[in-house]
Each structure stands twice: as C-alpha cells, then as structure tokens.
NUNU-544515 format. One record per residue (C-alpha): residue in one letter; z, y, x; residue number from 1. Coordinates in nm, 2 decimals. Layout:
BEGIN
A_Z_Y_X_NUM .
...
***
This chain:
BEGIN
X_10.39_6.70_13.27_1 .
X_10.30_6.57_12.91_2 .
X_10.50_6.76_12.75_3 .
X_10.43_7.08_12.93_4 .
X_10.06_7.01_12.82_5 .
X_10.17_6.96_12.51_6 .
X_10.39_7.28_12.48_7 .
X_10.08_7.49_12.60_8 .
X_9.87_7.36_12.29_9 .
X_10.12_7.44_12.05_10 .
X_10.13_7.81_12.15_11 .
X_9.76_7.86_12.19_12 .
X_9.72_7.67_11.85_13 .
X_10.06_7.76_11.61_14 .
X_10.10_8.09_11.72_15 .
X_9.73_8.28_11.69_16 .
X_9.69_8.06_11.38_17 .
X_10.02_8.23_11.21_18 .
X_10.03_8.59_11.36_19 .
X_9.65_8.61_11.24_20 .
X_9.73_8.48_10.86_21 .
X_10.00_8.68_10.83_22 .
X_9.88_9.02_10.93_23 .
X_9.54_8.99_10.72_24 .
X_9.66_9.17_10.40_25 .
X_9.70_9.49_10.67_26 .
X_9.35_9.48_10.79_27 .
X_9.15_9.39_10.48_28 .
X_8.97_9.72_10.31_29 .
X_9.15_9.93_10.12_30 .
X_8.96_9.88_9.86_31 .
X_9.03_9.52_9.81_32 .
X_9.37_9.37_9.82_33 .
X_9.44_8.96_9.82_34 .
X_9.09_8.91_9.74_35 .
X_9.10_9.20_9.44_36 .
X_8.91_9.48_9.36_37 .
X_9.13_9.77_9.34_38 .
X_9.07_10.16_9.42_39 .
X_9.19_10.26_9.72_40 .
X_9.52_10.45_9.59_41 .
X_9.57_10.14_9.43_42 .
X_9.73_10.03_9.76_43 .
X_10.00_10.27_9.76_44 .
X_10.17_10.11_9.39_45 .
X_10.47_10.03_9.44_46 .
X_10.43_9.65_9.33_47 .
X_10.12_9.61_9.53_48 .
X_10.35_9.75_9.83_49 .
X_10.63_9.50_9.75_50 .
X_10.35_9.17_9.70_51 .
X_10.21_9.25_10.04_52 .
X_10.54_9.29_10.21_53 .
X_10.67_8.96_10.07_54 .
X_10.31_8.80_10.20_55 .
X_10.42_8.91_10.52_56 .
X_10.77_8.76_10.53_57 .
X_10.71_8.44_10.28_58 .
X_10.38_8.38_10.55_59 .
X_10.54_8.47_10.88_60 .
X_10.84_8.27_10.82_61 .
X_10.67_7.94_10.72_62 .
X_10.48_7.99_11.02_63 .
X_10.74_8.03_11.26_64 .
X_10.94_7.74_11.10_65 .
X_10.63_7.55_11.16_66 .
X_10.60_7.64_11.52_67 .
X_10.94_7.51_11.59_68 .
X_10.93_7.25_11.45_69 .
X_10.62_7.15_11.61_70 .
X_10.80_7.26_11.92_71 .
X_11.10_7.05_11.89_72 .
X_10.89_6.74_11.81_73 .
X_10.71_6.79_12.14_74 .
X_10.99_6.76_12.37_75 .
X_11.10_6.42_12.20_76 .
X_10.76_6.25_12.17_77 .
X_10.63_6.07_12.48_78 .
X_10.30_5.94_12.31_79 .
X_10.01_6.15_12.25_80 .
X_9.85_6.01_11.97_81 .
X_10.17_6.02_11.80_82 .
X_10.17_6.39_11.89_83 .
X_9.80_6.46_11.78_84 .
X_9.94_6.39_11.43_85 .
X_10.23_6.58_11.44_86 .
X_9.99_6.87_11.54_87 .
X_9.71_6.78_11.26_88 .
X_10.02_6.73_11.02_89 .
X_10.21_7.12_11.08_90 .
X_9.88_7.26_11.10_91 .
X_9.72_7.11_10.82_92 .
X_10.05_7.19_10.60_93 .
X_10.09_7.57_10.70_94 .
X_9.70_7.62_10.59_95 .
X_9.81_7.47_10.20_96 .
X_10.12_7.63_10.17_97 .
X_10.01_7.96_10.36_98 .
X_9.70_7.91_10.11_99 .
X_9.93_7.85_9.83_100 .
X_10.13_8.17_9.86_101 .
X_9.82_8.38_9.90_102 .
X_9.68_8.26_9.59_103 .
X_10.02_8.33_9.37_104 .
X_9.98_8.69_9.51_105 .
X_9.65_8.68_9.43_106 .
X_9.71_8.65_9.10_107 .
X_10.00_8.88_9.10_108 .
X_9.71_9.13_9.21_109 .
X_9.53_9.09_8.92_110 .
X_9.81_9.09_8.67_111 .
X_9.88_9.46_8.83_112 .
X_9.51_9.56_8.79_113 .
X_9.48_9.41_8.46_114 .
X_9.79_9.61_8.30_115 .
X_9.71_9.94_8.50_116 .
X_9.41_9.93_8.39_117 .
X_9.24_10.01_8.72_118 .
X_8.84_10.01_8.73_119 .
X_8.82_9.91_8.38_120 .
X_8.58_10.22_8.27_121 .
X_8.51_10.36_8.63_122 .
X_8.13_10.40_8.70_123 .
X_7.97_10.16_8.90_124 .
X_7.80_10.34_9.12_125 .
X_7.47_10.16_9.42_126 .
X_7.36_10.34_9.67_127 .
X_7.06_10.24_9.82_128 .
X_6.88_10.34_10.15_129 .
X_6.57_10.22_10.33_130 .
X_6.70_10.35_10.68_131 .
X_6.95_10.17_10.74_132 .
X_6.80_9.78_10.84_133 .
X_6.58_10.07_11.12_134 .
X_6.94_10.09_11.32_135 .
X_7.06_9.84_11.57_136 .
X_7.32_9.62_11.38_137 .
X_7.38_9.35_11.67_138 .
X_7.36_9.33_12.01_139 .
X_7.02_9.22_12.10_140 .
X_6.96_8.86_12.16_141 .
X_6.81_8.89_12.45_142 .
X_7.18_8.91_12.58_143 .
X_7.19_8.53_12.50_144 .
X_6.90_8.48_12.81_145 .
X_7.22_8.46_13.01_146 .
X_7.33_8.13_12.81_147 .
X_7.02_7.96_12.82_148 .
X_7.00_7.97_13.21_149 .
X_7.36_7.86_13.19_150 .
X_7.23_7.55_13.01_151 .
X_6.94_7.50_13.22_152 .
X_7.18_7.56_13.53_153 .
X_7.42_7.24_13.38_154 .
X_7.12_7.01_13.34_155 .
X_6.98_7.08_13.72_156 .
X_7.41_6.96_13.80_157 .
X_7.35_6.68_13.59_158 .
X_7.01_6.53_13.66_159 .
X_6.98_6.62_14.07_160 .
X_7.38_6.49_14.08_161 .
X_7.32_6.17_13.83_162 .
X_7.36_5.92_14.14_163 .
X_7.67_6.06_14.25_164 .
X_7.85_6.04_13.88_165 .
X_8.10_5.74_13.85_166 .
X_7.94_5.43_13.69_167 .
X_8.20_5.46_13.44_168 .
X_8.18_5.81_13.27_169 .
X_8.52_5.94_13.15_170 .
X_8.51_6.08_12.79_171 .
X_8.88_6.15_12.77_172 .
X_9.21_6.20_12.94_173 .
X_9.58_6.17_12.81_174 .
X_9.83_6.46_12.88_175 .
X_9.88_6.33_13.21_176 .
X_9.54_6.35_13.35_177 .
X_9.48_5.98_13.33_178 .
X_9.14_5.85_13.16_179 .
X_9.18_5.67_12.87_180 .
X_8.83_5.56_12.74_181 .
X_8.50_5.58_12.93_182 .
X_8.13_5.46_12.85_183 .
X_7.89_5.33_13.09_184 .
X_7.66_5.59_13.27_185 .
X_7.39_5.71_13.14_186 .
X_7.21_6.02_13.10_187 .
X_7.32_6.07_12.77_188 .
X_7.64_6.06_12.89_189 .
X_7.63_6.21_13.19_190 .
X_7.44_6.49_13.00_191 .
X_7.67_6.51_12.68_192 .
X_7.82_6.85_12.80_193 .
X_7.45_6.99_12.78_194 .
X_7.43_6.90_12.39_195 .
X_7.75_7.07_12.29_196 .
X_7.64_7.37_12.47_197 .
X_7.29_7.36_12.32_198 .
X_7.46_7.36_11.95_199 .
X_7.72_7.61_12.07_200 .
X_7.42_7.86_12.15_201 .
X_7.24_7.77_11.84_202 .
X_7.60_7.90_11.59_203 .
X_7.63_8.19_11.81_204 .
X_7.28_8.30_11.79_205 .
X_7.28_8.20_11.40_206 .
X_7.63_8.41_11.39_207 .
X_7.44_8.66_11.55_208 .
X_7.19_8.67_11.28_209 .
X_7.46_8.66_11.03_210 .
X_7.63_8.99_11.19_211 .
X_7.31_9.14_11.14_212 .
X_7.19_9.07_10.78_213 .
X_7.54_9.05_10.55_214 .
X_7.52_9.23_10.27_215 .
X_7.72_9.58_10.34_216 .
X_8.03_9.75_10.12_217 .
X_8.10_10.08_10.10_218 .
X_8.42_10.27_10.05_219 .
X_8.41_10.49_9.74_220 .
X_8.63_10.77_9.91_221 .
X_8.39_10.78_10.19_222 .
X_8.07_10.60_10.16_223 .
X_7.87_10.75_10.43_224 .
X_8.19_10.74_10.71_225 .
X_8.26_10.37_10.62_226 .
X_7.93_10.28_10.66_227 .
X_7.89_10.41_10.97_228 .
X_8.25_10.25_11.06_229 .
X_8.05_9.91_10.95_230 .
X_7.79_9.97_11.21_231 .
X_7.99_10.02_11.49_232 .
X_8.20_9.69_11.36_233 .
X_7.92_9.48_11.42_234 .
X_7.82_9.58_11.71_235 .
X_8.13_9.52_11.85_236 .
X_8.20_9.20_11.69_237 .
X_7.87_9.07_11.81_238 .
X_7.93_9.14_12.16_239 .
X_8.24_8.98_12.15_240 .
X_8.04_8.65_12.02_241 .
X_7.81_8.69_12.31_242 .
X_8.10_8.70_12.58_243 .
X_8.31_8.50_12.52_244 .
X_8.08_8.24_12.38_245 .
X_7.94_8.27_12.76_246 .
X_8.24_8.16_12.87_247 .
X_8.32_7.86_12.64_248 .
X_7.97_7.74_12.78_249 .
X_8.08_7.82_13.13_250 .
X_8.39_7.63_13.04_251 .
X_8.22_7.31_12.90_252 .
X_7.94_7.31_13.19_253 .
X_8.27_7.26_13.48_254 .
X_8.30_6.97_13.31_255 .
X_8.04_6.81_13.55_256 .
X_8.09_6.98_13.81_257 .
X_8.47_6.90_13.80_258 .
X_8.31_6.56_13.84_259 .
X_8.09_6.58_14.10_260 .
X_8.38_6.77_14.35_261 .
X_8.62_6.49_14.16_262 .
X_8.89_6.76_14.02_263 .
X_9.15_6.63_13.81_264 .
X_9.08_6.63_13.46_265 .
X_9.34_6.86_13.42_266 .
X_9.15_7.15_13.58_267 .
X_8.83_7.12_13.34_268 .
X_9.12_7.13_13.04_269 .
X_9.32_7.45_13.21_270 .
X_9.01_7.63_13.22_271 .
X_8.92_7.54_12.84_272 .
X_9.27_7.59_12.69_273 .
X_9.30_7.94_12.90_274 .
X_8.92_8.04_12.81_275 .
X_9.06_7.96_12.44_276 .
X_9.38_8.14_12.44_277 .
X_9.19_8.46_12.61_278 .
X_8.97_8.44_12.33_279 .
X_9.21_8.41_12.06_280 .
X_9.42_8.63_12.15_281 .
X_9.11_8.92_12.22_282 .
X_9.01_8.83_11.88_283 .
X_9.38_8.92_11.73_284 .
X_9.38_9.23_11.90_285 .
X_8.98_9.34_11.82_286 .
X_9.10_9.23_11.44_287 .
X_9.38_9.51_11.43_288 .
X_9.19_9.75_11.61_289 .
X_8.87_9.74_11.43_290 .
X_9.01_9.59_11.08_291 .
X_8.79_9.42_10.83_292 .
X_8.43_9.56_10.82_293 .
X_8.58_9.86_11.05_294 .
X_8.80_9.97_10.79_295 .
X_9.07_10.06_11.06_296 .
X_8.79_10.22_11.28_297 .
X_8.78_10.63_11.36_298 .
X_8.45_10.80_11.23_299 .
X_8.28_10.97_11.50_300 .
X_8.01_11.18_11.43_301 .
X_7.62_11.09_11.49_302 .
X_7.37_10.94_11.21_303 .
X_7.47_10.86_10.87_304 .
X_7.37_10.49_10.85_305 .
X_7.31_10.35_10.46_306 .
X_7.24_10.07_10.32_307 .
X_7.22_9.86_9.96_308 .
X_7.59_9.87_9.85_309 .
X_7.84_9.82_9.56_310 .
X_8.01_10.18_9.60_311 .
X_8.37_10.11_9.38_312 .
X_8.18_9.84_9.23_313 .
X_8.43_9.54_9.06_314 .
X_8.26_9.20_9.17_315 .
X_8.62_9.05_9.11_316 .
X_8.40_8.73_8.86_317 .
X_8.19_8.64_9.14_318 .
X_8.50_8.56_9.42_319 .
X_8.64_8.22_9.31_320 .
X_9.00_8.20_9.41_321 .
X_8.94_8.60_9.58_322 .
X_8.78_8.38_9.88_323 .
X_8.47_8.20_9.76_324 .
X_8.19_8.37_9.69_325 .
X_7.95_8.25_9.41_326 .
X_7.71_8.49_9.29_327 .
X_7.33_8.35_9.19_328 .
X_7.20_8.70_9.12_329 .
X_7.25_8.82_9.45_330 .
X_6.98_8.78_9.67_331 .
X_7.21_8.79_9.97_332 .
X_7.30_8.46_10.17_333 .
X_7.60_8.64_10.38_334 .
X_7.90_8.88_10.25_335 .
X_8.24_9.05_10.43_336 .
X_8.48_8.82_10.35_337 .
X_8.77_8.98_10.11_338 .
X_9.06_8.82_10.31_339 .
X_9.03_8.82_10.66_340 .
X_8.79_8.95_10.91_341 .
X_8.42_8.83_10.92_342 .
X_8.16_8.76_10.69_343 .
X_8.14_8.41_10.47_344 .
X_7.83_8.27_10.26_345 .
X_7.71_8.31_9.88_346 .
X_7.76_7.92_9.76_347 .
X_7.56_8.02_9.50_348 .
X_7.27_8.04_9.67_349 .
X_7.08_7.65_9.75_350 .
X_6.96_7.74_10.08_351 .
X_7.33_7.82_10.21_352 .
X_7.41_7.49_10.09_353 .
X_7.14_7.33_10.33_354 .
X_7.24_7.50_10.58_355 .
X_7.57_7.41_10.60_356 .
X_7.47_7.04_10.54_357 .
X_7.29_7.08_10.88_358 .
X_7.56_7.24_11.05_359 .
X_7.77_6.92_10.92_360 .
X_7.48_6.66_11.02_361 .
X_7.47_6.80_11.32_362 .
X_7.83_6.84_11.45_363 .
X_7.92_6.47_11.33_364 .
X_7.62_6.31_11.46_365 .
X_7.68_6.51_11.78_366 .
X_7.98_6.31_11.91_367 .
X_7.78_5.99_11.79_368 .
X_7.46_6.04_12.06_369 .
X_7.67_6.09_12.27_370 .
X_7.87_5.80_12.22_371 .
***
C-alpha cells in the first residue's frame, strides 16, 4: 500500500514538474527566447530553431530518466523517510541540471543575437495609455467572500467539535495510514488547519493583486492585439487562482472533519494529492492554451486595451541569468517572467525584498505555532 502511495507522488510530482520545464521555450513570447530579447522573426533562425529543439530533448530526457529512476527506487524501498530523500534528491537535481542546460542556451541565445546583430540600432519605441488601469484586469475579489466563509465554516468544525477531537492530535501519517507523531490537544492544534488556510487566502489574494498591477509587454508586430491577448490572460489566470485555491482550502478544511467522522488518514491525503494533480495538470493545459502573457491566445475583437509598455524594447542588462529581474529605475514591483508562465518581482526594488522576507517569516514560523 506504501508503495502504491508512493508511486502516486512520483507521478503527480516528476511528471507535471518535467512536461512543464520542457515545453516552456514553446509558450514563452515570441519576442523573447531563453530569457533574450529577440524580434519576433528572430524565432524562425535556423540556430535559434536547432537550440530550442535540443532544449526540448536534452530537458525531456533528463526528466524522464529522473522519473524512472525515482520510480524504480520506489518499489525497492520500504521506509518512507528514506524515500522522502530519494524524492528531495531527483527533484532537487533535475531543477540544477534542467537549470544548467537552460542557461548554456541562454547564452547560445545571445551569441546568435550578438553576431546577427539583432536590435542593435532598432528604435525603442513606449507606448503609453491612461485607459488601460480603467479595464477589469482580475477577477474581482469579492469572488474570494467564498473562501473566507470557508474559513469561518472550519473554525465553527473546530471549536463546537473541540471535545470530541482525540486527546492526542495526529500531525502526520506514514504511507500506510498509521500516525507517526502527534502533540497534545489544544486549540492550536486542533485549529492548525485554520492557519494554513488563513495564509493560503492571504498569497492568493496578494497573487491576485499581482495579476492585476504587473507591468505589461507588448508585441512590436501587434501592440494593440497583444495587449488585448494580455487582458484576457489575466483574467483567466486569475480565476484559475480563485478556483482552485477554493479547493486546496476545501481540501485542508476535511482535515478536521476527517477527524471528527474518524476517516482514515488516507482519505484527507487522497483528496489533497487528487485536488493537486487536477490542479497541475489544469495548469499545464491553461499554460499551452493561453501561453506566456497570452501570446498563444486568438484576438477577438472589442476595446483596444493599452498600457505603459517597452514596444521592441531590449531590457536584456536588467534580467540576470534571463530569469531575475533587477532593474532600480523601474518603478514597477511585478514583471511577466521571460521563461515560463507568470509574473516574478523586480529584486531591485527594497520593498519586494520585505515582502518576501514576510512571506518567509511567515511560512517558517507557521509550522512552529502550530507545533
């Protein structure tokens, strides 16, 4: 039964990991390749062609050799903390080497775009717009009302139940089901789901906020249709946030309830891993249907939404690596990533930094209160 367990975490974990890595260079923009500023016919070189193919096979193989070997390992281990770090190892050595091969590329990129010359004297063109911060970016929040009652519905489980919850609390179970440490009850412990889905709300409504205010690029070829690509990108990637963050909520706050009706612990961890895995693989397939700031997206006709962007603009200095972004005269906090779908933060600016030392404070001292 272990094992099986086991298995099941390998292909929700291993396999979305890899398939995603590997198909990014064909859902970046096209004006950006391995984290490179390039003009959009640029894609069609024939090196560039031949880089991104290699990507593909040097990534997807090391991935897949990963998997199975993870795979293998999990039918002859019996003990699950030995297996933990067989997991933690695989994983932690596909994101280096996967890392490592995107950043040869990477440079392969710019040796192309050096000697071709490309965007050496083109014009930098901004276009700039008032209108656009008037049209609904996001979802509104009010669509997180929803997940607050869900919280408030846990705590009413936790506090009218509290007599009925084992004097020992469970805090984990093996693959088998069986608990293997426990704390004394109390209603810190008995509440503990509540807290995790308190700071889950608080990232998704923050990543909601993010959606809404990144700073916005523009395709050169077709400013005004990629912009309005990039509109309906966020709105769909922020009602993705809000479902399915519902249901990692709903999926944490069975946790007590499991309790109270005494499921196996099994059933609480079904639910999360298949909550997970839906999610994931959604994500995958929203990811190749909408592409990276709904590059991959159909224009449909309607309002011409604009906003302050870099129109064929090179900002190749301020991406450290072609993934970090560190620009200090940019007054924006949030930017499209250039590899992969989603936004990331400018390091450069202090207040980012503080609030990513929060988000640290508060997901390590999370586990501690509870404790």
């Amino acid at each position: 039964m272990a094992n099986n367990w086991m298995l099941l975490l390998v292909l929700v974990i291993m396999i979305p990991v890899v398939l995603t890595t590997t198909v990014i260079p064909l859902l970046t923009r096209r004006i950006e390749s391995f984290g490179v500023t390039i003009p959009e016919e640029g894609q069609n070189h024939p090196d560039i062609r031949a880089l991104r193919k290699s990507y593909l096979w040097w990534n997807g193989g090391l991935g897949a050799l990963l998997t199975a070997s993870l795979m293998i390992i999990t039918f002859r281990i019996s003990s699950d903390n030995a297996w933990g770090i067989a997991l933690a190892a695989h994983t932690v050595l596909y994101i280096i080497v996967s890392f490592g091969i995107y950043y040869k590329i990477h440079r392969a990129v710019k040796a192309i775009k050096e000697k071709e010359q490309w965007l050496k004297d083109a014009p930098q063109r901004i276009m700039v717009s008032t209108a656009f911060r008037t049209e609904k970016l996001t979802q509104p929040h009010y669509w997180f009302i929803p997940h607050l009652l869900l919280i408030m519905g846990t705590i009413l489980v936790c506090v009218l139940g509290y007599d009925r919850f084992p004097e020992l609390m469970p805090m984990k179970y093996d693959f088998n089901g069986e608990v293997t440490r426990s704390v004394a009850k109390s209603y810190t412990s008995v509440l503990w789901p509540v807290f995790v889905q308190a700071f889950l709300l608080i990232v998704f409504v923050f990543t909601n906020v993010v959606i809404g205010r990144s700073k916005q690029v523009a395709e050169a070829s077709d400013p005004e249709g990629s912009l309005h690509r990039n509109l309906r990108f966020r709105r769909i990637w922020s009602a993705y946030l809000i479902i399915f963050g519902f249901m990692i909520m709903a999926a944490i706050g069975m946790i007590p309830v499991g309790m109270l009706l005494d499921w196996s612990g099994n059933v609480s961890a079904l639910a999360t891993i298949l909550v997970v895995g839906l999610m994931v693989v959604s994500s995958i397939a929203l990811s190749v249907k909408t592409g990276q700031g709904g590059s991959r997206l159909k224009s449909e006709g309607g309002g011409k939404p604009q906003t302050t962007v870099a129109s064929a603009a090179d900002h190749d200095r301020h991406w450290k690596l072609g993934v970090i972004y560190f620009n200090p005269n940019d007054p924006a906090l949030f930017v499209e990533k250039r590899f992969g779908i989603g936004w990331t933060m400018n390091m450069a600016r202090p207040v980012v930094w503080i609030i990513v030392v929060l988000i640290i404070l508060v997901a390590v001292g999370l586990p501690l209160i509870i404790e």
